[in-house]
C-alpha positions as CSV (number, residue, x, y, z in Angstrom):
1,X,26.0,39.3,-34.5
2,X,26.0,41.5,-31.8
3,X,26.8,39.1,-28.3
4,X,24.7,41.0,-26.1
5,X,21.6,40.2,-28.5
6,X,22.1,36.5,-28.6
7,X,22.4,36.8,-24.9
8,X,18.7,38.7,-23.9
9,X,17.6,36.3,-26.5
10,X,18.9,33.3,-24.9
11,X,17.7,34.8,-21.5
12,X,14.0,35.8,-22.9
13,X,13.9,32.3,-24.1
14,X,14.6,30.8,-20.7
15,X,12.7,33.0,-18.9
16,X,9.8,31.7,-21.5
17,X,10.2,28.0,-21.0
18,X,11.8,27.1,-17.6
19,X,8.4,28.7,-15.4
20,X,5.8,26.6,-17.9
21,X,8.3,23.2,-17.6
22,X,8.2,23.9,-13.6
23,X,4.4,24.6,-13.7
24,X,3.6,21.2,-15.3
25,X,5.1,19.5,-13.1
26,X,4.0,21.2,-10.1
27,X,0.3,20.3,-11.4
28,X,0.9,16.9,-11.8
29,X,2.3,16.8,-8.7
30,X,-0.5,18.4,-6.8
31,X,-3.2,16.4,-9.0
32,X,-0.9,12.7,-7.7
33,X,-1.4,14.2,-4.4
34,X,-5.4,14.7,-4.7
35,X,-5.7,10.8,-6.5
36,X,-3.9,9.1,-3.6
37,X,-5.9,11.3,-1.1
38,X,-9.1,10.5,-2.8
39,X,-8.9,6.6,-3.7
40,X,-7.3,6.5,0.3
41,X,-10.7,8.0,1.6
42,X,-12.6,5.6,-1.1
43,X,-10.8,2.5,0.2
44,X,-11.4,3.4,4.1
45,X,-14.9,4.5,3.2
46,X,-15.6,1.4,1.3
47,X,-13.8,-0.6,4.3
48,X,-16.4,0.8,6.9
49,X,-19.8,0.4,4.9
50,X,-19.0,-3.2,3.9
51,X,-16.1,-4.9,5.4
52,X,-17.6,-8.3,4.0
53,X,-17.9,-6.6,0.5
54,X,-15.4,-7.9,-2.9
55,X,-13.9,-4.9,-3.1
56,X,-12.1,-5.0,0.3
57,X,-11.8,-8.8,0.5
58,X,-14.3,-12.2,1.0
59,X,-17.3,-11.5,-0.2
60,X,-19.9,-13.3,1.4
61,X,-23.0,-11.5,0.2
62,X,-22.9,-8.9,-3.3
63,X,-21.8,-5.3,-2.6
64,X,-24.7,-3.7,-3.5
65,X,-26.7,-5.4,-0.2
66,X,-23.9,-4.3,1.6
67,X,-23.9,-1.0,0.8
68,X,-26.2,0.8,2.7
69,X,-26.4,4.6,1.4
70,X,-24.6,5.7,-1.5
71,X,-20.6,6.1,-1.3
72,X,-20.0,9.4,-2.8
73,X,-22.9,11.3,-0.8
74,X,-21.5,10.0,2.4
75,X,-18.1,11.2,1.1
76,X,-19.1,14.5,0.1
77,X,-20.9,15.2,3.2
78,X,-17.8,14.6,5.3
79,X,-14.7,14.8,4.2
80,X,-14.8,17.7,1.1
81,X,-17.2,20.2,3.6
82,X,-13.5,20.1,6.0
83,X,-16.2,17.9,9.0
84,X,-13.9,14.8,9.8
């Protein structure tokens, strides 16, 4: 066989697999990035509606009382529109 075949072969096959491999990771990355932002903002949202609640510690009445308005409008009103 020819050497400088095998070798654009090898090369094409790099070129092929290396940016996909790097890709993947980069996603996953970015995605464990958006989690940890997300169940952070939960936990400090949760924290200011019902301090008192189970999920952030003693619970001394049920979290539903405690909650006042639901979590996720509150959350989408203020922190995915940019408005801190």
């Amino acid at each position: 066989m020819d050497i400088k075949k095998i070798k654009e072969d090898h090369v094409s096959h790099v070129r092929g697999s290396l940016p996909r491999l790097y890709n993947e990771k980069l996603i996953r990355a970015i995605i464990r990035k958006l989690m940890r932002a997300i169940n952070g903002k939960l936990r400090r949202a949760i924290n200011r509606e019902a301090p008192n609640s189970h999920i952030s510690g003693s619970s001394s009445e049920p979290y539903q009382e405690a909650q006042k308005e639901p979590l996720i409008g509150k959350l989408t009103k203020s922190h995915i529109s940019g408005h801190s």
